[in-house]
C-alpha positions in Angstrom: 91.5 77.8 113.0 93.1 80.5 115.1 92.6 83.9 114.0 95.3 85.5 112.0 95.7 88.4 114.6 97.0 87.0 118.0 97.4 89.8 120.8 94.1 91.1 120.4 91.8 88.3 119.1 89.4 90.6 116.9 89.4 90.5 113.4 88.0 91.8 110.1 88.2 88.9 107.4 88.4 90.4 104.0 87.1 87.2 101.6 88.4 87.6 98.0 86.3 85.1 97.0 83.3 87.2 97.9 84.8 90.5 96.1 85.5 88.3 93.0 81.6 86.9 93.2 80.2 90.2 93.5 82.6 91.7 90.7 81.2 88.8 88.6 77.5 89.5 89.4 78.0 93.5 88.7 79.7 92.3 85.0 76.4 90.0 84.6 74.3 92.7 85.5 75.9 94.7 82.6 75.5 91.8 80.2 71.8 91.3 81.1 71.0 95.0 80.9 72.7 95.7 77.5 70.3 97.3 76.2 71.1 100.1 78.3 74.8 100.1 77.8 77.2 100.3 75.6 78.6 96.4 75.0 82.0 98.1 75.9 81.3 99.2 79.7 84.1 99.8 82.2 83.5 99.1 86.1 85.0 102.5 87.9 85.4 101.4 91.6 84.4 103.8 94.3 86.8 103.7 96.7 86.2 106.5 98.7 85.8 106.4 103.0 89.0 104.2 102.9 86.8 101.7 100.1 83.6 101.7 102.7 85.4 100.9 105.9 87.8 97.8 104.0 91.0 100.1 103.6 91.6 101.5 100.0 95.1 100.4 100.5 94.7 96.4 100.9 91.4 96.7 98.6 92.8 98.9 95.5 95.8 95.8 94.5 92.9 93.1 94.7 90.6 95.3 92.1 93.3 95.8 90.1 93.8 92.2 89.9 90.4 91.4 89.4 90.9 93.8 86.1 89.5 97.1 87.7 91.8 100.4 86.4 89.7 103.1 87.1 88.1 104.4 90.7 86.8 107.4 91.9 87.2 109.2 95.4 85.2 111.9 97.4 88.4 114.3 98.3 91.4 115.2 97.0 93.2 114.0 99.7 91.5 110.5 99.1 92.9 110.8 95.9 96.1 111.2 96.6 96.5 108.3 98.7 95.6 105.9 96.5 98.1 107.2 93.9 100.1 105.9 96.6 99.0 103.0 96.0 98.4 102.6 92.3 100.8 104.5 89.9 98.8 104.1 86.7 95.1 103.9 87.7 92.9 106.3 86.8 91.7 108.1 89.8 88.6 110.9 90.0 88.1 113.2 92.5 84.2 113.1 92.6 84.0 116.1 95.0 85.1 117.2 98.4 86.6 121.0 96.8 84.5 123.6 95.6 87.3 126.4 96.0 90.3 125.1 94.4 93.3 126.9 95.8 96.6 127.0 93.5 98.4 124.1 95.4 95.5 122.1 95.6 95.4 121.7 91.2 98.9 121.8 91.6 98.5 118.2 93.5 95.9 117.5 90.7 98.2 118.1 88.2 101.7 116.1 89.5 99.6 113.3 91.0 97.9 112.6 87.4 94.0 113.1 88.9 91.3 113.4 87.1 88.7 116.1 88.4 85.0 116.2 88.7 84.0 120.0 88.2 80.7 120.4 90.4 79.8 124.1 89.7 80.8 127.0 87.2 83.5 128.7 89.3 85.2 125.5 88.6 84.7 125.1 85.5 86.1 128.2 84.5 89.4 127.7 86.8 90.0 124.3 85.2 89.5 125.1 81.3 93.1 126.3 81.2 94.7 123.5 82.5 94.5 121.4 79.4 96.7 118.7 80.7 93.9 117.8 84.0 91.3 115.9 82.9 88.1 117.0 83.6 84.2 114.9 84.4 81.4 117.2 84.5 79.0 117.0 86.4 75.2 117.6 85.6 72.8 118.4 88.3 69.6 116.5 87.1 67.5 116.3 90.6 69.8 115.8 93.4 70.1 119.5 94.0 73.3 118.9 95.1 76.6 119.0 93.9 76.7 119.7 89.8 75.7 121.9 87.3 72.1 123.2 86.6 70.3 122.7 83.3 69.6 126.4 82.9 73.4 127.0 83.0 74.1 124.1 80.3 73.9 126.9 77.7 76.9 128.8 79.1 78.7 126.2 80.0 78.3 124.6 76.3 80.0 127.6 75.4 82.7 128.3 77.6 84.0 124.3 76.7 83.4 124.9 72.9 85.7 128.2 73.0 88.3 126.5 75.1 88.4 123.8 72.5 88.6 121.3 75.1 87.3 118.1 75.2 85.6 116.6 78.4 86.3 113.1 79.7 83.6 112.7 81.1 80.0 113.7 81.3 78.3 112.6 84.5 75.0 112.2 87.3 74.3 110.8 90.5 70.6 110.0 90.6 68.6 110.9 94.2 66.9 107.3 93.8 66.6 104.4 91.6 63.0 104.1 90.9 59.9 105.8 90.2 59.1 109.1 88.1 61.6 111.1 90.0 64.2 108.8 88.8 63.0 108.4 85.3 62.9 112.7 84.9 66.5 112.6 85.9 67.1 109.6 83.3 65.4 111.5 80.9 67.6 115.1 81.8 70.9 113.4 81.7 69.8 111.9 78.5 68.9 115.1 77.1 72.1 116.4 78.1 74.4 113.9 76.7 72.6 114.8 73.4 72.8 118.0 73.6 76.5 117.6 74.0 76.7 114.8 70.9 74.7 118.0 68.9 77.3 120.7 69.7 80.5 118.3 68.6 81.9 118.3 72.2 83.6 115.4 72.5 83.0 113.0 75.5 85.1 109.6 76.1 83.0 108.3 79.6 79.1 108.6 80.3 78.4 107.8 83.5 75.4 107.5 85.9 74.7 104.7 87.3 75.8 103.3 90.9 74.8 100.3 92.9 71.6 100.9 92.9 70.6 102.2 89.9 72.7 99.7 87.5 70.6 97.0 89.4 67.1 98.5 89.6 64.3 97.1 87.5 62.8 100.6 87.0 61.4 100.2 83.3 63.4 103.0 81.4 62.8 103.2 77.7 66.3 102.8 75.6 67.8 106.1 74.7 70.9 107.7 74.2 72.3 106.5 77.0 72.4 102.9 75.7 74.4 103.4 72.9 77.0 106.0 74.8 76.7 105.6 78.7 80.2 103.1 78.9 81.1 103.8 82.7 79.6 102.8 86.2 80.4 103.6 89.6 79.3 100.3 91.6 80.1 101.1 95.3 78.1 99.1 98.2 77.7 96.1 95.7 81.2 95.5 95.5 81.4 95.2 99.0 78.6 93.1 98.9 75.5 95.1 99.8 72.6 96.6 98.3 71.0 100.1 100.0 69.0 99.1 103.2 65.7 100.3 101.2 66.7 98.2 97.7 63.5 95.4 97.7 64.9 93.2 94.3 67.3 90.3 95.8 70.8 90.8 94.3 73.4 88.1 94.8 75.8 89.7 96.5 78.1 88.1 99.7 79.8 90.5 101.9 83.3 90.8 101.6 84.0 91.7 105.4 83.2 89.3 107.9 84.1 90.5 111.4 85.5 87.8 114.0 86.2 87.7 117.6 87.9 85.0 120.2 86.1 84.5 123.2 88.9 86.0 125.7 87.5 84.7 129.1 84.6 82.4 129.8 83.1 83.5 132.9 80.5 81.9 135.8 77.4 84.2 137.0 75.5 82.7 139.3 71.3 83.1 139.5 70.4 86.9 140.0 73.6 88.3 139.4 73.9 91.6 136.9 76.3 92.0 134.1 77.7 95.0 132.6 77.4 98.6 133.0 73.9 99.1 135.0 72.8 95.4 135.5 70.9 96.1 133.0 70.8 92.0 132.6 70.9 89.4 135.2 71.2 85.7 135.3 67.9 83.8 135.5 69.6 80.7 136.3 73.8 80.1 136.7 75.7 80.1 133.3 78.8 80.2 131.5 79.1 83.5 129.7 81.8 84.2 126.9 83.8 87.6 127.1 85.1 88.7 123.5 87.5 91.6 123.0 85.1 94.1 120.3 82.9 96.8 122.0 81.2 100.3 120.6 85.1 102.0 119.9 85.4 99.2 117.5 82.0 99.6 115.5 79.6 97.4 117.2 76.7 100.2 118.7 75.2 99.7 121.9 72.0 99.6 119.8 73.1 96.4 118.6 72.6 94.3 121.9 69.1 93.3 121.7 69.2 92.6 117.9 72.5 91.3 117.3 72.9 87.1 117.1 76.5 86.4 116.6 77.4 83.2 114.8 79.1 80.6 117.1 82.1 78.1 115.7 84.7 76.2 117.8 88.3 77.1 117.4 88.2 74.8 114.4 85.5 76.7 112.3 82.4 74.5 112.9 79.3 76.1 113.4 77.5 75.1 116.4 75.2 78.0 116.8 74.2 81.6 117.8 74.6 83.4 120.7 73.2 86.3 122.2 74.5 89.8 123.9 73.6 89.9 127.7 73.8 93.4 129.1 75.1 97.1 127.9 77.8 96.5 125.1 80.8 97.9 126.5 83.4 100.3 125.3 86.2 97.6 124.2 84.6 94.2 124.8 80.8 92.6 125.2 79.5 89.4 126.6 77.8 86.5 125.3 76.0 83.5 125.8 74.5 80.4 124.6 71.4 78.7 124.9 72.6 75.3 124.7 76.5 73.3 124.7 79.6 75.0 126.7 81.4 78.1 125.4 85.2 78.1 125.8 88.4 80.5 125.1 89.2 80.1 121.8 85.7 80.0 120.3 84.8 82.1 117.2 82.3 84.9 117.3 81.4 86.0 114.3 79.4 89.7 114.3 78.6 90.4 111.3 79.7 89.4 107.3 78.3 86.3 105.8 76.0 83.9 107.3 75.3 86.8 109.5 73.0 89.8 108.0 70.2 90.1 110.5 71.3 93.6 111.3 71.0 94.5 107.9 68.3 92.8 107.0 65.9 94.2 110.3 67.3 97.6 109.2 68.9 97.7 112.7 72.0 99.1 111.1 72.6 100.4 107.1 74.7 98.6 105.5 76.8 101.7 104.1 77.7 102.5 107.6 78.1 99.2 109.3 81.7 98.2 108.2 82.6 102.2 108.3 82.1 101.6 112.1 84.7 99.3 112.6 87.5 100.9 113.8 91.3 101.0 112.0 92.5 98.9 115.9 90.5 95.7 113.8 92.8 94.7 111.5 91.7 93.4 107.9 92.7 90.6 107.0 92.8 88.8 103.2 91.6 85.6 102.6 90.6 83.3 99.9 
């Protein structure tokens, strides 16, 4: 079938079909790991870099419908954007301010955020504003945003003399196994009981993202099985696990990028192609010419390693093809080992039924679809 973007045959296939498989495999997850959850677990999407490359602004209506009310963002302006979008999800500015200016909780404040406060400073800036809800963030190991156990104390009792109560009460773990990851499991667990002791009042716990609400670690059930009831899947909604994750997951990406071959070219025996010559025809071939280069994601890294998928203009597979020479700024070129390539043909780069890239660790999957540039349009199918 043609592709649904005619000038410039390149596109970026968003399958909801894929989103609603790996939405249903995340919700499993929770089901088979109970033990360390409470049976009433919310899903907060992570939407943030423009929901991994996919655009928050087609992806955002397609959670929602999939039952998904809550997400959380790196900036503030992230935030606002998709309040844009959504008028009554809850959204949570995870980070991205450390010196909040009066405009900027202004914004908070009018757009209906919710705020994650990463250090003491803020902490103390936001207690006033009764009416912004606040996350707090624990720094258990990252050493990176979030605040440090031997301030806990203080903070304990700045929140008990505001009278305030928290919304949240939140980590981000550095890995997802071994002890290192178990000793922040262990902190954050401490914590949350600490907090349960002093009477604050907490409505989310939250932790766990793709990789952690997936790994296999052994962790001993604690407090955080019968409070943690909020996790932050990012990657695996998209349909990826981090490049170093060894457990299989089933998971399908939910981008699939796709070309047109533009122009099907002869080179004759000894000829170069591309910037340099850097490759030259051993005997004479047909090459394919599709309109994606580097400006639209695809590194020149990716030549050697890359094996796009071949279909006609009708969608049936009839094999792979490889890059021949440097992979140029706004198109590359391609060729087959066996049958004839002509205009029209689909290239498909990456997405299902095509991992190698992430699977040889040529390319991470948090950055591949990040790449792609906002000239590839994304498109929704079923």
């Amino acid at each position: 079938m043609p592709l649904a973007f005619p000038f410039r045959p390149a596109v970026a296939y968003l399958r909801r079909s894929s989103l609603r498989h790996n939405l249903k495999t995340i919700r499993a997850q929770l089901v088979r790991s109970s033990p360390l959850h409470s049976p009433r677990t919310k899903i907060m999407g992570v939407v943030k870099a423009d929901a991994y490359g996919h655009f928050a602004t087609q992806m955002l209506p397609q959670l929602e419908r999939e039952g998904i009310t809550q997400f959380c963002v790196a900036s503030l302006e992230e935030a606002v954007e998709i309040r844009k979008i959504s008028k009554s999800s809850r959204v949570l500015v995870l980070g991205g301010i450390l010196h909040w200016s009066r405009k900027a909780i202004d914004i908070v404040s009018k757009s209906r955020l919710e705020v994650g406060i990463n250090d003491m400073a803020s902490l103390k800036l936001f207690l006033p504003h009764k009416n912004i809800k606040i996350h707090l963030k624990l720094d258990t190991g990252m050493n990176r945003l979030g605040i440090k156990s031997d301030e806990w104390s203080e903070v304990l009792g700045l929140i008990k003399k505001s009278g305030r109560e928290l919304e949240g009460l939140y980590t981000h773990y550095a890995s997802f196994e071994g002890a290192s990851f178990r000793n922040q499991v262990l902190l954050f667990e401490e914590a949350v009981r600490w907090f349960e002791n002093e009477r604050i009042s907490v409505r989310w716990i939250h932790s766990e993202n793709s990789a952690a609400l997936f790994s296999k670690a052994k962790l001993r059930k604690g407090i955080l099985s019968e409070r943690g009831n909020l996790v932050r899947p990012g990657i695996s909604m998209y349909g990826y696990m981090p490049s170093n994750f060894k457990t299989s997951v089933n998971l399908r990406p939910v981008l699939q990028l796709v070309a047109e071959i533009d122009l099907v070219k002869r080179v004759h025996t000894g000829e170069g192609m591309s910037y340099d010559h850097l490759y030259r025809a051993k005997n004479t071939h047909d090459y394919g010419v599709i309109p994606v280069g580097y400006a639209d994601g695809v590194a020149k890294s990716y030549a050697s390693r890359l094996m796009p998928l071949w279909l006609d203009r009708k969608g049936k597979k009839k094999g792979q093809l490889s890059i021949c020479g440097a992979i140029c700024m706004d198109m590359l070129m391609l060729r087959a080992s066996r049958g004839k390539l002509q205009i029209k043909d689909q290239v498909v780069l990456w997405g299902q039924g095509v991992d190698q890239l992430v699977k040889t660790k040529v390319a991470d999957p948090y950055e591949l679809n990040l790449r792609i540039a906002k000239r590839i349009p994304r498109i929704w199918t079923e």
